[in-house]
C-alpha positions as CSV (number, residue, x, y, z in Angstrom):
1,X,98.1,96.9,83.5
2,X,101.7,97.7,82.7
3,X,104.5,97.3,85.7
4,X,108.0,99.0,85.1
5,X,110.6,97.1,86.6
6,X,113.0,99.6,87.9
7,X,116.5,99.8,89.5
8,X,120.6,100.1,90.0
9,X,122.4,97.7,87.9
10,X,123.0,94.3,89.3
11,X,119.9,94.7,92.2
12,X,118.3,91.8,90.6
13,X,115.8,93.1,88.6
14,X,116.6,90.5,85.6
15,X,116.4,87.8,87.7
16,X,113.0,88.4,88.8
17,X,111.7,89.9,85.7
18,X,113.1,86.1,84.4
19,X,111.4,83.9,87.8
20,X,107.8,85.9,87.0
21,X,107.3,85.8,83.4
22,X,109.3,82.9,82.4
23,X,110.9,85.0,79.5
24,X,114.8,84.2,79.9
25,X,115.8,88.1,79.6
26,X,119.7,88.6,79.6
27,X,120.7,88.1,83.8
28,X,124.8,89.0,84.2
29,X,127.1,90.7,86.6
30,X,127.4,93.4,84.6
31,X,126.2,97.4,84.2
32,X,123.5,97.4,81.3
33,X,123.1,93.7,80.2
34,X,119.6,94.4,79.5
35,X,119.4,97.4,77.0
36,X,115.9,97.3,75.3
37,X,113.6,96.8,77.8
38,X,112.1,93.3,78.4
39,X,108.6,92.3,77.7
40,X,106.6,89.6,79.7
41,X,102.9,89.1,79.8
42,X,101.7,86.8,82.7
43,X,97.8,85.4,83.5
44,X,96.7,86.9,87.0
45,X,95.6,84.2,89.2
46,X,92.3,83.6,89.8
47,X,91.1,80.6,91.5
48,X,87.3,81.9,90.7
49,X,87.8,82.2,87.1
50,X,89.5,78.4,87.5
51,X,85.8,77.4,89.3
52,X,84.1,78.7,86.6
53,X,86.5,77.0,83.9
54,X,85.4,73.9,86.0
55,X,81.8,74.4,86.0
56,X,81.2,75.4,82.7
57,X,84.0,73.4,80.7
58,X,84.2,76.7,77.9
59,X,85.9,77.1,74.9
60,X,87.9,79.1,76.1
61,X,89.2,80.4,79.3
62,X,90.8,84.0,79.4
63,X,92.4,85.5,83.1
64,X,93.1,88.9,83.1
65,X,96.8,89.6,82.1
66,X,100.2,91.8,83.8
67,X,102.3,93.2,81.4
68,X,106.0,93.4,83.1
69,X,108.8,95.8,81.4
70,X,112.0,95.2,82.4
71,X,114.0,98.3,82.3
72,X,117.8,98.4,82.1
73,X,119.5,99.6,85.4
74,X,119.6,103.6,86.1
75,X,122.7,105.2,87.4
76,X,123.4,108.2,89.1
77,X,122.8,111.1,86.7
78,X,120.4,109.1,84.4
79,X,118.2,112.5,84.0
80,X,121.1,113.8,81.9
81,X,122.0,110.8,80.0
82,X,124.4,109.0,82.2
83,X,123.9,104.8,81.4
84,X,121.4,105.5,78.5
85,X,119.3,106.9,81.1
86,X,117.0,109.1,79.2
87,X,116.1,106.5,77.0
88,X,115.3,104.3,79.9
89,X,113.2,106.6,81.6
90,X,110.9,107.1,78.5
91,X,110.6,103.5,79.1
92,X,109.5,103.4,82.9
93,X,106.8,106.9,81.3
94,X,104.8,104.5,79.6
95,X,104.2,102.5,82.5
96,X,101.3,102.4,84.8
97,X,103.5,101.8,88.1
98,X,106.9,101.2,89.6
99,X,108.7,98.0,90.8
100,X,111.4,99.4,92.3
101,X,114.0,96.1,92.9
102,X,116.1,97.3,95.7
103,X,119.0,95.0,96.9
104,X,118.8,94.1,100.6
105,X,122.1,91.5,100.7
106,X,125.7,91.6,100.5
107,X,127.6,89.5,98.1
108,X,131.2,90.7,97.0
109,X,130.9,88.4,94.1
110,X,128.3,90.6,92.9
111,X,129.2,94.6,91.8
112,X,126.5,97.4,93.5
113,X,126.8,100.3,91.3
114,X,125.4,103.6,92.0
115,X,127.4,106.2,89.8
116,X,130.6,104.7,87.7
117,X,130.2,101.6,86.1
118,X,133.1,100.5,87.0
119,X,132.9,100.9,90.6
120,X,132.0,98.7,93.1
121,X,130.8,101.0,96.4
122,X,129.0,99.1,99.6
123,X,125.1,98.0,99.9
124,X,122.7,101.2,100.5
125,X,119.2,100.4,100.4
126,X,118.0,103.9,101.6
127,X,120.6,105.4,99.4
128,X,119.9,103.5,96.7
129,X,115.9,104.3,96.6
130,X,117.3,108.2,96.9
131,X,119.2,108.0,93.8
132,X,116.8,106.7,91.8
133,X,113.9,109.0,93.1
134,X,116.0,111.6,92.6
135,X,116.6,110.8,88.8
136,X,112.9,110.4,88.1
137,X,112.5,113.8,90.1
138,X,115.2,115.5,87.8
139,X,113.1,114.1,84.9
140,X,110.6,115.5,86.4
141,X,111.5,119.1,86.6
142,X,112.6,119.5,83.3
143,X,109.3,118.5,81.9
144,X,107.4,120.8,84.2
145,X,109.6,123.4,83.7
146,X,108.8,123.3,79.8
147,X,105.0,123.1,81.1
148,X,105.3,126.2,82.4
149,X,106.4,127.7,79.2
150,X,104.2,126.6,76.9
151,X,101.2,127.7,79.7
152,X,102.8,131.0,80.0
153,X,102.7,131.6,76.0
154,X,98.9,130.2,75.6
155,X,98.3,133.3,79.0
156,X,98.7,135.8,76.8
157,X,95.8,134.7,74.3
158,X,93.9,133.0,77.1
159,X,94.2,134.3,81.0
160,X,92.8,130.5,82.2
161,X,96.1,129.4,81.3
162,X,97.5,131.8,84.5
163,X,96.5,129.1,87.0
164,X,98.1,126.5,85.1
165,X,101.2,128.6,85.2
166,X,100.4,129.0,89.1
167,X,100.0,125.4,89.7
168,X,102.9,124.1,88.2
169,X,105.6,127.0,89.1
170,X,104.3,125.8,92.7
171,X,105.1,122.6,91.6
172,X,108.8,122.8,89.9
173,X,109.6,124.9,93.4
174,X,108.4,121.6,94.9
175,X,110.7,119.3,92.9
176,X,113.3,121.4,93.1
177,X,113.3,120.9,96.5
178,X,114.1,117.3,95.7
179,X,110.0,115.9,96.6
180,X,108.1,113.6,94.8
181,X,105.4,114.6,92.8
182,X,103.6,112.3,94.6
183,X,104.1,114.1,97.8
184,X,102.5,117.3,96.5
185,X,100.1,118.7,98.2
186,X,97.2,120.1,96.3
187,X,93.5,120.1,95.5
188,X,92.0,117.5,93.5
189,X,91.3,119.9,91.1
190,X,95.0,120.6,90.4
191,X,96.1,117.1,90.9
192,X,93.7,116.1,87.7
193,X,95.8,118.6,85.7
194,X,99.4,117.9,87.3
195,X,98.1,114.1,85.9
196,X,97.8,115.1,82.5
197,X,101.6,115.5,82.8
198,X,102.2,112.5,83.0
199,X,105.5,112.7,85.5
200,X,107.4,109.9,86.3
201,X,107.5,110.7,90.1
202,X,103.7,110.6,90.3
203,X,103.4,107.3,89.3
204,X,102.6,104.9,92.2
205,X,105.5,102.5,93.6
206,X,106.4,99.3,95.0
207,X,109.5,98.7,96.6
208,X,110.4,95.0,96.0
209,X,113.2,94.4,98.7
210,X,115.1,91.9,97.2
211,X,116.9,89.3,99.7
212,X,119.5,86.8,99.8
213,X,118.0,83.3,100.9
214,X,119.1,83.4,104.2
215,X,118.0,87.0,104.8
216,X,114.4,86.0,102.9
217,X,114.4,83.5,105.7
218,X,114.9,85.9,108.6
219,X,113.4,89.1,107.6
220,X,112.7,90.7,111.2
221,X,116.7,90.0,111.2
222,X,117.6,91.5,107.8
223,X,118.7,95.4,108.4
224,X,118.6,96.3,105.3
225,X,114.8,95.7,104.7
226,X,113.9,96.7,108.0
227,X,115.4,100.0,106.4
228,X,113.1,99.8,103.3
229,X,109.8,99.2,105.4
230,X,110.2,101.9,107.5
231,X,111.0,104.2,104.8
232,X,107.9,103.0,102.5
233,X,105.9,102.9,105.1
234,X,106.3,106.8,105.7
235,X,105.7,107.7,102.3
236,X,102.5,105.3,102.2
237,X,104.1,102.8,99.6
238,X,104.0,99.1,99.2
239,X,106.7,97.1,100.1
240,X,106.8,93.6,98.7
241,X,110.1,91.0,100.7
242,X,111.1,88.7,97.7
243,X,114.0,86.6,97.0
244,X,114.7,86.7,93.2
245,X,117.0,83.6,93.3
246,X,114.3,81.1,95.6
247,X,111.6,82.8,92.6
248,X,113.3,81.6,89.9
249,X,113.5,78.6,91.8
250,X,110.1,77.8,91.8
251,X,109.4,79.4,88.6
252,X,110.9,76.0,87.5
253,X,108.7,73.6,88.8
254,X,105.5,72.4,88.0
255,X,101.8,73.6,90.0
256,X,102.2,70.5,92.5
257,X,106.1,70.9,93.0
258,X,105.5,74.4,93.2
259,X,102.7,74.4,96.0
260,X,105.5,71.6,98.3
261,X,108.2,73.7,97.5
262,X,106.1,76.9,99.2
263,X,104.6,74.9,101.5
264,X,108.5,73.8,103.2
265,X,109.6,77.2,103.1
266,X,106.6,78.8,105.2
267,X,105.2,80.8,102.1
268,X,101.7,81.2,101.2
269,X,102.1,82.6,97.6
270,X,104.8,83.0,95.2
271,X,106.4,85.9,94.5
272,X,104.5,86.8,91.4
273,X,100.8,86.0,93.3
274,X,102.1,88.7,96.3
275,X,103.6,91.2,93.2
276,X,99.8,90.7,91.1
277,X,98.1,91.3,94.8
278,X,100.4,94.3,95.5
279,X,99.6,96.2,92.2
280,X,96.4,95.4,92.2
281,X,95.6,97.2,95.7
282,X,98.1,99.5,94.6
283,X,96.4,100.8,91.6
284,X,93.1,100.5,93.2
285,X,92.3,97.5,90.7
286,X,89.4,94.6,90.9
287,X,88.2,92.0,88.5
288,X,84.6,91.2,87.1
289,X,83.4,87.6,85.0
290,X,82.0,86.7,82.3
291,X,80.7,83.0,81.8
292,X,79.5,80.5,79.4
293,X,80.1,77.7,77.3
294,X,81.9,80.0,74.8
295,X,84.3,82.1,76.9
296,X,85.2,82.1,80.8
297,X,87.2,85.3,81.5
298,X,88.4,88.2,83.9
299,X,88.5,91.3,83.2
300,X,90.6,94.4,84.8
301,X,89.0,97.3,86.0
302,X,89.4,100.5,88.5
303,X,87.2,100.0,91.8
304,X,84.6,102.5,91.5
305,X,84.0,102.0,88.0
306,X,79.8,101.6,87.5
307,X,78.3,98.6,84.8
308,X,78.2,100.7,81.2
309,X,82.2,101.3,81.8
310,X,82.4,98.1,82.7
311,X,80.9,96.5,79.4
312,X,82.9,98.9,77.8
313,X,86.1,96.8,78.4
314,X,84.4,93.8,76.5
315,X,83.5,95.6,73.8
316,X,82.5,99.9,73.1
317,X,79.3,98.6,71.1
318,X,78.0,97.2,74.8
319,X,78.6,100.1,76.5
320,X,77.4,102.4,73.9
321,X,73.6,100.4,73.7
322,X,73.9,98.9,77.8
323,X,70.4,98.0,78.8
324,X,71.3,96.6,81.8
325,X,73.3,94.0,84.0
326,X,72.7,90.8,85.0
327,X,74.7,90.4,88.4
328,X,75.6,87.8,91.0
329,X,79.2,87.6,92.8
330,X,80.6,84.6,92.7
331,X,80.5,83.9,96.3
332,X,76.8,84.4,96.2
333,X,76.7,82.0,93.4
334,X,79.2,79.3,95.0
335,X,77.5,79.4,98.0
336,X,73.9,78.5,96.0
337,X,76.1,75.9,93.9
338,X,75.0,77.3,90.6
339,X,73.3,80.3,88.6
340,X,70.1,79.0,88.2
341,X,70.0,77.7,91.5
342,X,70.6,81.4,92.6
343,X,68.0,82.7,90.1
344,X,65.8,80.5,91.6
345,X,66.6,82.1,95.2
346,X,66.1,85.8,93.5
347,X,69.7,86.2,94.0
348,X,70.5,87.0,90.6
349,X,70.2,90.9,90.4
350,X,69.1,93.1,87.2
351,X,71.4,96.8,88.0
352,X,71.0,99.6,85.9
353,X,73.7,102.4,84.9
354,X,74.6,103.7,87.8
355,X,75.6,100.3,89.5
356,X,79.0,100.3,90.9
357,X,80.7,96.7,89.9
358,X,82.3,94.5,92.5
359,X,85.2,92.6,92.8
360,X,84.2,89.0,91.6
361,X,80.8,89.7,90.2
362,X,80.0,87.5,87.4
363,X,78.0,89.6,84.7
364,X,76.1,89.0,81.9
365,X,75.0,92.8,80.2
366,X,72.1,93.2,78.2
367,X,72.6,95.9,75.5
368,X,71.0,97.0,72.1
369,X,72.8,99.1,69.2
């Protein structure tokens, strides 16, 4: 799973990019400090995988991994080059979602740019999230627009291609109107093909409000992110309240400090554990196991997804000669104390092909090429 990091200059998307992957990207008051985008893989937290570790004592232990990209601040008219922005939004296309770092404080130390570089204009979360939709939409258009084109010229050899046309001259009328991709309404027919376009304003979103300490500390108080909730809310997004500063905080302490450090500020989970949880319901994502003395591991995969897809993230060989699975969830298995002691209680299931996997089943496939 890839995450692009997203926003106006100076929101604070460095500094949290920096408190969740530990990689010391370039932070400053300043338009464009980070150019190429930044790269951080972190281990999704799993306290099952770390009961298995336990149990098992492996050779290895693998989580399931987040790959962050932080991309350099957008301006206003970033769909036509303005800041690098054309570069930077090829970045945020190869992504599989949107952290969009939106900043919910005042500081006059600290410039808010929307437009020109060089000017400082006052805080406008709703404003802000505007601007850069509307970039991503403008991005957008263009490509749908040349879509359009090359479906129009494959018509006149091949009258499928007509709907095509249809479809997506409905949807340039709909961008053009300044709307998400998103937002469009269609069949699920013509939203399989509108994917294959791979737009930047179909790609699913989280709006990380991003608060000063004492605003983190009185949210119901904080305007500003009362402003971004209501206005994810009515699009359906997720909205994730975060203090980039307190994260990088705790981003340098150690497991116990870090557990009495959120523990006196009233937090259950970091930042990062809330972001993980966020994309994961977000992108409609769950995690199976694997176990033994070689290798305890997680692996990422889309809900839904049934047993010979799933072998086919350890390896295309197992999903190509799947037999079948062997299948317990781990809180089957905890609550027996052990696999065998869950074999022995006919707990531990044998599913065929069409089996749908479950968040925290622990799996062993059978297969034969």
């Amino acid at each position: 799973m890839k995450l692009g990091i997203v926003g106006l200059p100076n929101v604070g998307k460095s500094t949290l990019f920096n408190a969740i992957t530990n990689a010391g990207a370039e932070s400053a008051n300043y338009p464009f400090c980070t150019i190429e985008p930044n790269v951080g893989v972190v281990a999704v937290p799993d306290d099952r995988l770390d009961k298995l570790a336990e149990m098992y004592e492996p050779d290895k232990k693998t989580p399931a991994i987040v790959e962050f990209v932080d991309i350099a601040g957008l301006v206003k008219g970033a769909s036509q080059g303005a800041g690098l922005g054309n570069k930077f939004l090829e970045n945020i296309r190869r992504t599989d979602a949107i952290v969009h770092v939106v900043r919910c404080f005042d500081d006059e130390n600290i410039m808010h740019v929307v437009a020109d570089a060089g000017t400082n204009v006052p805080v406008d979360p709703l404003g802000d999230i505007q601007c850069i939709e509307l970039e991503l939409i403008m991005a957008d258009l263009e490509m749908v627009n040349r879509r359009i084109d090359k479906a129009q010229k494959a018509a006149k050899g091949d009258k499928k291609f007509l709907h095509e046309v249809e479809v997506f001259k409905a949807l340039a009328e709909h961008l053009d109107g300044g709307n998400s991709a998103r937002s469009f309404d269609c069949t699920p027919e013509d939203a399989a093909l509108i994917a294959s376009s791979d737009l930047l304003s179909l790609k699913p979103i989280i709006y990380a409000a991003n608060m000063d300490e004492a605003g983190f500390a009185d949210q119901t108080g904080n305007e500003y992110f009362r402003q971004v909730k209501e206005f994810a809310e009515g699009e359906g997004a997720q909205v994730l309240p975060i203090c980039a500063k307190l994260e990088q905080d705790i981003a340098e302490l150690d497991d116990e400090e870090r557990a009495m450090f959120l523990e006196e500020l009233g937090i259950e989970k970091s930042g990062l554990d809330r972001l993980i949880q966020c994309s994961y319901e977000l992108l409609g994502l769950i995690s199976f196991l694997t176990y033994g003395k070689d290798e305890c591991r997680a692996w990422t995969i889309r809900r839904g997804t049934k047993a010979p897809q799933a072998a086919g993230k350890i390896h295309s060989d197992i999903e190509r000669g799947f037999i079948r699975a062997e299948t317990i969830n781990f809180r089957e298995m905890i609550a027996c104390g052990s696999v065998n002691a869950a074999k022995e209680k006919g707990l531990l299931r044998s599913e065929g092909k069409e089996y749908v996997v479950q968040d925290g089943d622990m799996i062993y496939f059978r297969f034969n090429v």
